[in-house]
C-alpha positions as CSV (number, residue, x, y, z in Angstrom):
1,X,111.4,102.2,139.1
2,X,110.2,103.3,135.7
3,X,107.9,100.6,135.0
4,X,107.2,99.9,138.5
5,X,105.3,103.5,138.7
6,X,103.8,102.5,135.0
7,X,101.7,99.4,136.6
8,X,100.8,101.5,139.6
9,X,99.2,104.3,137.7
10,X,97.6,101.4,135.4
11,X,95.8,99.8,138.9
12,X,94.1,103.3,139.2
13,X,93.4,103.3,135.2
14,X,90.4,101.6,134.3
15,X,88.1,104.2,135.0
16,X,89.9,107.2,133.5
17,X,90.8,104.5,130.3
18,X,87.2,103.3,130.3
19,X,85.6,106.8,129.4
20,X,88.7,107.2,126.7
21,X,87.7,104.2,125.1
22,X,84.3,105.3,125.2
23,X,85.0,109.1,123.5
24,X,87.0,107.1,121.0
25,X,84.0,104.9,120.3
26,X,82.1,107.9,119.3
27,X,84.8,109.1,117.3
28,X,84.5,105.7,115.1
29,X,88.0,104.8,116.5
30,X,87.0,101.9,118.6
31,X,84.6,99.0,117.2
32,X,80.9,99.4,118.8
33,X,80.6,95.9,119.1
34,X,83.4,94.2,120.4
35,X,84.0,97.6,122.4
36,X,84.5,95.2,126.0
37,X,87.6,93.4,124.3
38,X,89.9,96.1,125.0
39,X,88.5,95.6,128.8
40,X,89.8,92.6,128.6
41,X,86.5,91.0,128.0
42,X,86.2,88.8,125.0
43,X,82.9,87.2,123.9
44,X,84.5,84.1,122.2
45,X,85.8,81.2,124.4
46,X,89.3,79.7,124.5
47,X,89.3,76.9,121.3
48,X,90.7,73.2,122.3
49,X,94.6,72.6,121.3
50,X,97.4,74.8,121.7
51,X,97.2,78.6,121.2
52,X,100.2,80.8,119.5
53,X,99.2,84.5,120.3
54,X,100.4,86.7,118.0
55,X,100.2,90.6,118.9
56,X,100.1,92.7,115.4
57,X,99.7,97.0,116.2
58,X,98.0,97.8,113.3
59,X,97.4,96.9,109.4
60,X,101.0,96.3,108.1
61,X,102.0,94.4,111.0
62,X,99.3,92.0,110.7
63,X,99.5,91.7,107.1
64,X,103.3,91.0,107.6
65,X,102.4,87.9,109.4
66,X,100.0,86.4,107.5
67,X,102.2,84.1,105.7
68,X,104.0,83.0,108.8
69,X,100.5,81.9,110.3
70,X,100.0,79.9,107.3
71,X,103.1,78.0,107.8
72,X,102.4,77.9,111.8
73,X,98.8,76.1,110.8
74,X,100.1,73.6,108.4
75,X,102.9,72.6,110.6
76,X,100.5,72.5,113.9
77,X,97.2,70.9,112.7
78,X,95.7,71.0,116.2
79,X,96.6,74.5,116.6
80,X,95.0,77.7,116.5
81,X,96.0,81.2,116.4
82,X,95.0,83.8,118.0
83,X,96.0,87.5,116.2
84,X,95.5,90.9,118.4
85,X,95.9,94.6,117.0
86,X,94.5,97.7,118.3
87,X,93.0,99.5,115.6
88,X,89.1,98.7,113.8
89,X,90.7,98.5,110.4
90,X,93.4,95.6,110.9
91,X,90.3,94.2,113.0
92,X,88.3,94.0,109.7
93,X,91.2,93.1,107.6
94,X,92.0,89.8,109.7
95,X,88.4,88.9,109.6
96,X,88.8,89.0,105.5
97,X,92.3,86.7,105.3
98,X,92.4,85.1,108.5
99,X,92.6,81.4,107.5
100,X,90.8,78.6,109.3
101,X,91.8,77.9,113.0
102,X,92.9,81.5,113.3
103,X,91.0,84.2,114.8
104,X,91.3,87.9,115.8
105,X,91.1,89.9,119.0
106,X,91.2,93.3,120.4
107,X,93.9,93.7,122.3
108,X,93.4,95.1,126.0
109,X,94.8,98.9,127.0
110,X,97.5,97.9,129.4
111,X,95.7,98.4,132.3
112,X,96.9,95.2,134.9
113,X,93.5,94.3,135.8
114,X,92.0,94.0,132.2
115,X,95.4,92.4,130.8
116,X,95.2,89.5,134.1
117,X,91.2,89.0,132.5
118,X,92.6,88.7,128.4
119,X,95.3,86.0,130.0
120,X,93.1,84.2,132.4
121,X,90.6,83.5,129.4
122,X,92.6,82.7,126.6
123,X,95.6,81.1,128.3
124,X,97.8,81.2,125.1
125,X,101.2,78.6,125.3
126,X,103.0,80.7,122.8
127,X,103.5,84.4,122.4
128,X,104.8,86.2,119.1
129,X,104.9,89.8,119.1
130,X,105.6,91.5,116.2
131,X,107.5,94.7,115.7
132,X,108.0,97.7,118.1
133,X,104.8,97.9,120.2
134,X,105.7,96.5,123.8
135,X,103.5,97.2,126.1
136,X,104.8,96.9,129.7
137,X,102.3,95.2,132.0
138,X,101.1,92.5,129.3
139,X,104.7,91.3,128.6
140,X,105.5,91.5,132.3
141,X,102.3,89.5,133.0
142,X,102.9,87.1,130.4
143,X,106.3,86.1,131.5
144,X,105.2,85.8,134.9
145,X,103.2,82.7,133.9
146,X,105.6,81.5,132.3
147,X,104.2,82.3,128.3
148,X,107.3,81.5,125.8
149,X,107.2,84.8,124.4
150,X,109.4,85.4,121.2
151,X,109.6,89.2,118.9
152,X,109.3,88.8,115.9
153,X,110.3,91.5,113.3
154,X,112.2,93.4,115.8
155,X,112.4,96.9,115.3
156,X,114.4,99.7,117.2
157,X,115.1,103.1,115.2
158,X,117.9,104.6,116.9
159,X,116.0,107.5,118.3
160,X,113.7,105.1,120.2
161,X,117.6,103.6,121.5
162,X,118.5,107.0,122.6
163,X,115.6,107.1,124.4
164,X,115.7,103.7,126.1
165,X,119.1,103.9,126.8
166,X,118.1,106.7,129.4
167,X,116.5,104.1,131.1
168,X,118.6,101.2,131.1
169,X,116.8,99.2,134.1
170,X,113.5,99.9,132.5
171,X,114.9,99.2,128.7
172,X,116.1,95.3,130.2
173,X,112.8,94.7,131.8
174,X,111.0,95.7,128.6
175,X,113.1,93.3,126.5
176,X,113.9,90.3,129.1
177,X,110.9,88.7,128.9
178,X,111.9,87.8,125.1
179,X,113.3,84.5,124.8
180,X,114.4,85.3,121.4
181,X,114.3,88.7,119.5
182,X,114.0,88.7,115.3
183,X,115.3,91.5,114.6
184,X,114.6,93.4,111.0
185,X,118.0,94.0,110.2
186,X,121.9,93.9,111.8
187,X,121.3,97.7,113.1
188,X,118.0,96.6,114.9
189,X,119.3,93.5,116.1
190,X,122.8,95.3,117.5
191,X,120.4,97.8,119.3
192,X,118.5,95.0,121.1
193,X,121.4,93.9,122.3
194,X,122.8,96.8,123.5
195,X,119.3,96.7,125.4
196,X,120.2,93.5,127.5
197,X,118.1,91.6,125.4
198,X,118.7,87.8,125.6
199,X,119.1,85.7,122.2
200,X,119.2,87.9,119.2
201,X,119.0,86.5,115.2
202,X,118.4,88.4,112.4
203,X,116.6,86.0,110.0
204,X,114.8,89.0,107.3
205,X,112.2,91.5,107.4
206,X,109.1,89.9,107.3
207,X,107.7,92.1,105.2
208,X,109.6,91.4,102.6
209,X,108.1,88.1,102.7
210,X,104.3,88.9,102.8
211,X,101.7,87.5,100.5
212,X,101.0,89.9,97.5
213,X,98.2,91.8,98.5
214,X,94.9,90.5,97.1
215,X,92.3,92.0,94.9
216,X,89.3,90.7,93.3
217,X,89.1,89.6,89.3
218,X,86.1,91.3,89.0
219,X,86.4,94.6,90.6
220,X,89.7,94.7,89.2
221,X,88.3,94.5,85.7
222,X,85.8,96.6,85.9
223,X,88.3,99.6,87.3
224,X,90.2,98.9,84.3
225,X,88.1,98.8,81.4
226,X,86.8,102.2,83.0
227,X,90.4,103.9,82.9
228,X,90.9,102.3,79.5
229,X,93.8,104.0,77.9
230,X,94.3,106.5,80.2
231,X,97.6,107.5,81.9
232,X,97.4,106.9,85.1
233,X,99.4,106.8,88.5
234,X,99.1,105.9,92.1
235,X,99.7,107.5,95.3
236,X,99.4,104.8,98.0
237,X,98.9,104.7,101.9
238,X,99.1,108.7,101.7
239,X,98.8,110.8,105.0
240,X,97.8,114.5,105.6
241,X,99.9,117.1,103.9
242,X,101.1,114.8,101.5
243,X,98.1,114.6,99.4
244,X,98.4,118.5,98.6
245,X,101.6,117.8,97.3
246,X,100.1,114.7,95.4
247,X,98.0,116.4,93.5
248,X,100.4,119.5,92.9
249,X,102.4,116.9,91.1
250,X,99.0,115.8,89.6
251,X,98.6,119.3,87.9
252,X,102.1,119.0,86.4
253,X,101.5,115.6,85.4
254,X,98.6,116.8,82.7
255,X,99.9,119.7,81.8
256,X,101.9,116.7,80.1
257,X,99.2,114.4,79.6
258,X,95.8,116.0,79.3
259,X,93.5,113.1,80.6
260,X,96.0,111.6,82.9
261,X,94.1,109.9,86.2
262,X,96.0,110.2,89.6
263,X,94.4,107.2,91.7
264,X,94.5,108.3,95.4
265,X,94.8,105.9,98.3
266,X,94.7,107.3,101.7
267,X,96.3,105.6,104.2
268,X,92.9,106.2,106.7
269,X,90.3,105.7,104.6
270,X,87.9,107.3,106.8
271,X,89.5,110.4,105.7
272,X,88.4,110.3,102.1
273,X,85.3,112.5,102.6
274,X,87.0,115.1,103.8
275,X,89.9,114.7,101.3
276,X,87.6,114.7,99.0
277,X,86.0,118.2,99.6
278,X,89.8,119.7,100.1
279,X,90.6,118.6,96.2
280,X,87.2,119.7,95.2
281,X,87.4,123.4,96.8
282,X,91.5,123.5,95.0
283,X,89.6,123.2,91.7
284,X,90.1,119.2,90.9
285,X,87.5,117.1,89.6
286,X,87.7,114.4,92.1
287,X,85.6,110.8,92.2
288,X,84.7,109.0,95.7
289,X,84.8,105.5,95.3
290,X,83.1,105.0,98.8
291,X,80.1,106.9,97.3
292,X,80.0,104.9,94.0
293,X,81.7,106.9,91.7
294,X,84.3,105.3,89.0
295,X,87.4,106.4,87.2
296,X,85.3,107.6,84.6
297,X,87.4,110.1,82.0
298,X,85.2,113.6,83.5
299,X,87.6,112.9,87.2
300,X,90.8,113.7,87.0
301,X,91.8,112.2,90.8
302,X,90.1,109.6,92.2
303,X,90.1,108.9,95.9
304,X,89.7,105.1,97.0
305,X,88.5,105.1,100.5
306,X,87.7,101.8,100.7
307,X,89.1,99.2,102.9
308,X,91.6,96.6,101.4
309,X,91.8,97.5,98.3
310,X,95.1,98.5,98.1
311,X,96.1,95.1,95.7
312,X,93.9,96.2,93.5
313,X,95.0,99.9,92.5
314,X,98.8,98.7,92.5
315,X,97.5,96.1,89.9
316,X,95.8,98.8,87.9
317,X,98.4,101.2,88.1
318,X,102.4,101.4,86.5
319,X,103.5,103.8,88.9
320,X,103.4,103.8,92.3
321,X,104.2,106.3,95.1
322,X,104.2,104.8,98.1
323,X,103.0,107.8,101.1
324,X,104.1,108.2,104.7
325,X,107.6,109.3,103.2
326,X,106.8,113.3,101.9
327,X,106.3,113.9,105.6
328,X,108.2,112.4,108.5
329,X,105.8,109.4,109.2
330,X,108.8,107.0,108.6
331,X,106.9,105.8,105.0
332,X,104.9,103.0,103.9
333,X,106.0,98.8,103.0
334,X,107.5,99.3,99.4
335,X,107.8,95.6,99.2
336,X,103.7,95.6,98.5
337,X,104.1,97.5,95.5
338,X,107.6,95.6,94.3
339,X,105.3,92.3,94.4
340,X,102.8,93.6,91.7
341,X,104.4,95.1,88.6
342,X,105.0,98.6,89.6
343,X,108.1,101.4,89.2
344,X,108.1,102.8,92.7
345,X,108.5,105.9,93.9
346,X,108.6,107.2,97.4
347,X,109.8,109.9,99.7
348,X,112.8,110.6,101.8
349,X,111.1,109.7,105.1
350,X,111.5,105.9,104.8
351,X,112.9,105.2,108.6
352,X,110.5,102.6,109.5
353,X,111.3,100.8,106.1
354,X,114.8,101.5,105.3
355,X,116.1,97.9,104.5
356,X,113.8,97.3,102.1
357,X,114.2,101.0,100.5
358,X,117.5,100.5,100.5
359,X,117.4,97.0,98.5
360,X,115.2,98.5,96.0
361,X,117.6,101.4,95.4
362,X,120.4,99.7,95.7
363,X,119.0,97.0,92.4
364,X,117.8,100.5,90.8
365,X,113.9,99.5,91.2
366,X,112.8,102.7,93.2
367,X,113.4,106.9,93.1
368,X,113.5,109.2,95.9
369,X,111.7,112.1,95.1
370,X,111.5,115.6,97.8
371,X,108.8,117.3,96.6
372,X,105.7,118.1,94.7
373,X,107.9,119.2,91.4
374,X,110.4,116.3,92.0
375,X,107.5,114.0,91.6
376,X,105.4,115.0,88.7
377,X,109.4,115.0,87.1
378,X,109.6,111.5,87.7
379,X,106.2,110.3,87.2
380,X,106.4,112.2,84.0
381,X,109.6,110.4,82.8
382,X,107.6,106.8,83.7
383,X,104.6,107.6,81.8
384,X,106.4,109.1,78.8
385,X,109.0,106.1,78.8
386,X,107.2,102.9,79.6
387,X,110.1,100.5,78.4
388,X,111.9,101.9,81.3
389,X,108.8,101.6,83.6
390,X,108.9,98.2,83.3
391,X,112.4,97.5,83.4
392,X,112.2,99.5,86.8
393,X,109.1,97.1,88.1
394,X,111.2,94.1,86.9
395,X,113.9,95.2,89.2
396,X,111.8,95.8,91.9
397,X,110.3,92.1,91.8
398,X,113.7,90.5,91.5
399,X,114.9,92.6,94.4
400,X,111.8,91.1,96.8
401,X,112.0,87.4,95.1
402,X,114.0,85.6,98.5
403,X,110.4,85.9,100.5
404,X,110.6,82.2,100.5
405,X,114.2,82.3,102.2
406,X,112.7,84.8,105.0
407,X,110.1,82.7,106.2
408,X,112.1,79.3,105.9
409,X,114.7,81.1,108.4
410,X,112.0,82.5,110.9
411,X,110.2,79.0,111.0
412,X,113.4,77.2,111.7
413,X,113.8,80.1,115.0
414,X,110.5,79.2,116.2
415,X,110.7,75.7,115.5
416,X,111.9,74.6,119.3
417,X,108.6,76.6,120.9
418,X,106.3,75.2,118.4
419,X,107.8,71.3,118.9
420,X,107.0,72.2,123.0
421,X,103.6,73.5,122.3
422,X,101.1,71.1,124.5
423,X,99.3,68.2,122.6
424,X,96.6,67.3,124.8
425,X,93.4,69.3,125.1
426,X,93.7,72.1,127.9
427,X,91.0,72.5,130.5
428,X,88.0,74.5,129.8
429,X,88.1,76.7,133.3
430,X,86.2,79.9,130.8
431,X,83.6,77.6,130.0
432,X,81.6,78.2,132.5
């Protein structure tokens, strides 16, 4: 009944969805050139071979995967992938790391007629979604032609159970058309089943597995002959009304150590203007790396709103707090900075990540920390002790290191869809 009233309204959507799309264009939300994808219209044609479709929300997802679509690629030279998020920055960051035979696409709003158009074109044989975004008419459409589709990474926190459990008839057709759910952890997997959900297996967060994040040698350097000497910390992946706190710890941090540098990474770095101009008005001397400034000694906080640079400031930092966990976002992937060398740090809001938190505390590599004064505490005591700050990033490594187990265990799941994927070349019906 639920979702039955969900794919009516969506036959009555398009225009209502099409002017949406349109504001959010204008708001630099949606890209201005490949604005018809989320209609459903691609430019691109189908490629030859098989096609695994892999559905990625946003940034983290997407990265998540990237390793598995390595090993998807080298096992399947015919093959190509086809990757789909919603939001222009994973879009730019899968046209950066894609590797050959794999390509990205917007996904369509789940309106029926534009999701029947995205199917009809692309015609995938393989569906992997990843995570927690299901969207209704696309996975009821895909089963319906019969698409293998598999979750990977499963995710259910138990407030989005509560939820879907008020709605049992709804919560089965959501999962059923699953042939096999990964689920993050036990708790996740449990809740899928509780669901109706068909085969369940609990192989490892994928994120635990992900490639180290990447930065460039050169840039890199340069960033950290400017700091030199320097003290210096990170606050990574931040969202608003953290970063006041962030740089009330900051103040604390040189009363301490006078010329101490606070590296800031916002998690939307379209916000970094703006941020920007809020630090400047407190009273802190604040550099803009989108405009061209440096971590030159004169700023005392310097805001890198740039796009996938992330690698490189964990690199160039000791310390790392990872943002999305002051304030109840459900925190940021601590695994990212456990791969590169840093003592972490992080909030109490850790939902959406709280396997991996709870491995790094439990091997003593990370620190919960409440607040603004619990935070310059602790990023004191690292600075001031960095024997201990690398003992804690060694502990942080060494409690991330079975990456290689992870993705052994999800290729051996998917290895009965991939050995049934199509060898011949498909028709070309979208070439015309």
């Amino acid at each position: 009944m639920l979702l039955g009233l969900y794919r009516g309204v969506g036959w009555l959507a398009p225009p209502v969805a099409r002017l949406l799309l349109l504001q959010r264009r204008l708001n630099g939300k949606e890209h201005p050139d490949r604005f018809r994808e989320r209609m459903g219209q691609p430019r691109r044609s189908r490629p030859d071979g098989a096609l695994i479709w892999i559905h990625a929300a946003s940034v983290g997802e997407a990265q998540s995967v990237l390793p598995l679509i390595e090993r998807l690629l080298a096992r399947l030279p015919a093959a190509h992938v086809m990757v789909t998020s919603g939001t222009v920055t994973s879009a730019q960051l899968m046209e950066e790391r894609l590797p050959p035979r794999a390509f990205h696409q917007f996904i369509p709003v789940d309106c029926p007629a534009w999701v029947q158009r995205f199917l009809d074109r692309f015609r995938p044989n393989l569906a992997l979604w990843v995570e927690s975004e299901l969207w209704p008419t696309l996975l009821s459409e895909t089963a319906r032609r019969g698409i293998p589709a598999v979750l990977l990474n499963g995710r259910m926190s138990q407030r989005s159970f509560r939820r879907w459990r008020r709605f049992p008839g709804a919560a089965q057709q959501l999962v059923r058309p699953f042939d096999l759910v990964m689920a993050q952890s036990a708790d996740d997997g449990e809740r899928f089943r509780r669901l109706a959900a068909g085969r369940v297996e609990t192989p490892g967060n994928l994120k635990m597995a992900a490639a180290p994040l990447p930065a460039d040698p050169e840039a890199l350097g340069a960033v950290v002959r400017t700091i030199g000497d320097r003290p210096v910390w990170l606050a990574a992946s931040t969202h608003p009304g953290e970063e006041e706190a962030v740089a009330e710890a900051h103040r604390v941090v040189r009363r301490q150590f006078g010329d101490a540098l606070l590296i800031l990474v916002p998690r939307h770095p379209e916000r970094g203007p703006v941020l920007a101009g809020d630090l400047r008005s407190a009273g802190h001397k604040v550099g803009l790396r989108s405009a061209g400034d440096a971590p030159v000694h004169e700023k005392e906080i310097y805001i890198a709103d740039t796009l996938g640079e992330l690698g490189l400031f964990y690199r160039a930092a000791p310390v790392a707090f990872v943002g999305g966990s002051l304030t109840p976002h459900g925190g940021q992937n601590p695994a990212e900075p456990a791969r590169l060398d840093c003592a972490i740090l992080h909030g109490p809001h850790i939902g959406n990540f709280a396997v991996i938190g709870e491995t790094l505390r439990a091997g003593g590599a990370s620190q919960t920390v409440a607040s603004a004064d619990a935070l310059a505490h602790a990023v004191c005591r690292l600075l001031a002790d960095p024997a201990e700050c690398r003992a804690r990033a060694s502990r942080a490594a060494r409690a991330v290191q079975d990456s290689i187990g992870i993705l052994d265990r999800a290729m051996a799941l998917l290895e009965p869809y991939t050995a049934a994927l199509p060898q011949a070349q498909p028709d070309r019906r979208d070439s015309a």
